[in-house]
N, C-alpha and C positions, 0 to 999 in steps of 0.2 A: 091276529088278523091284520093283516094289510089296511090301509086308510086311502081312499082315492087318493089325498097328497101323496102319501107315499108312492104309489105309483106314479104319477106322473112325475117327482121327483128323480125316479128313477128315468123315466123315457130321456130320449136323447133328443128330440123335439120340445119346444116351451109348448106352455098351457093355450095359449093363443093356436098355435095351429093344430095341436090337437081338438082344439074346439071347433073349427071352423071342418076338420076333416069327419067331426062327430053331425054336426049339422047338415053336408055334404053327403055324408053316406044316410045320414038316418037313423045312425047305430050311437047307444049311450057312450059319455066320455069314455069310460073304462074299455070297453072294447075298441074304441079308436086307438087310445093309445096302446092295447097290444097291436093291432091292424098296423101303426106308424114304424113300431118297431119291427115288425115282418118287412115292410116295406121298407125300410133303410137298408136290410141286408145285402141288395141287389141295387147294378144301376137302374136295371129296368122302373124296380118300386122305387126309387129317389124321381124318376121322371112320370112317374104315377102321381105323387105327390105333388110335384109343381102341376101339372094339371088340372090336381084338385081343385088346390089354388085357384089356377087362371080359369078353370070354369065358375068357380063361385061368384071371380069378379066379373067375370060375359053376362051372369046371372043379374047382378048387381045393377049394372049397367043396363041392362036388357029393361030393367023395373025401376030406371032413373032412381036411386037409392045412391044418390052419391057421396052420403058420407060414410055409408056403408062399404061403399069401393076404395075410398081411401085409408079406411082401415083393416080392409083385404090386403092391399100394395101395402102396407108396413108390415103386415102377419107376412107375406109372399118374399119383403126385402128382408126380412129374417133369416126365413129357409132359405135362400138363395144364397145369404153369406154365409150361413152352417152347414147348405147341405148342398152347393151348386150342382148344376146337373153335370152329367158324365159329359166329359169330352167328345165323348162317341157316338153323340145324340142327335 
């Protein structure tokens, strides 16, 4: 049997933004990271995901939780250099 490390070991996203995309939907890590991996398939899902993202930190902000925001923008400056958004966006 599989070990949540194991799986996220596998996903192509670090544990940080699956975390924060698990908090965002609602849904347990392990279903996020299958969800992150459906979503990398397509540009569409890479710009679903930065989304995520930028709404968690609107969120952040919205409930002055600022140091909470700034460790959004380091999870967000992650994806953004492993998975920028499509050109065509």
């Amino acid at each position: 049997m599989l070990s949540m490390q194991d799986i996220l070991d596998y996903c192509d996203l670090n544990d940080d933004v699956i975390e924060v995309i698990a908090d965002h939907t609602g849904v347990p890590m392990i279903v996020a990271a299958e969800m992150s991996e459906a979503l990398l398939c397509s540009p569409e899902g890479v710009c679903r995901l930065h989304m995520m993202l930028v709404e968690c930190m609107k969120e952040a902000l919205a409930r002055q939780r600022n140091e909470r925001v700034l460790e959004l923008m380091e999870v967000y400056e992650h994806l953004r250099r492993s998975h920028p958004l499509p050109s065509h966006f």
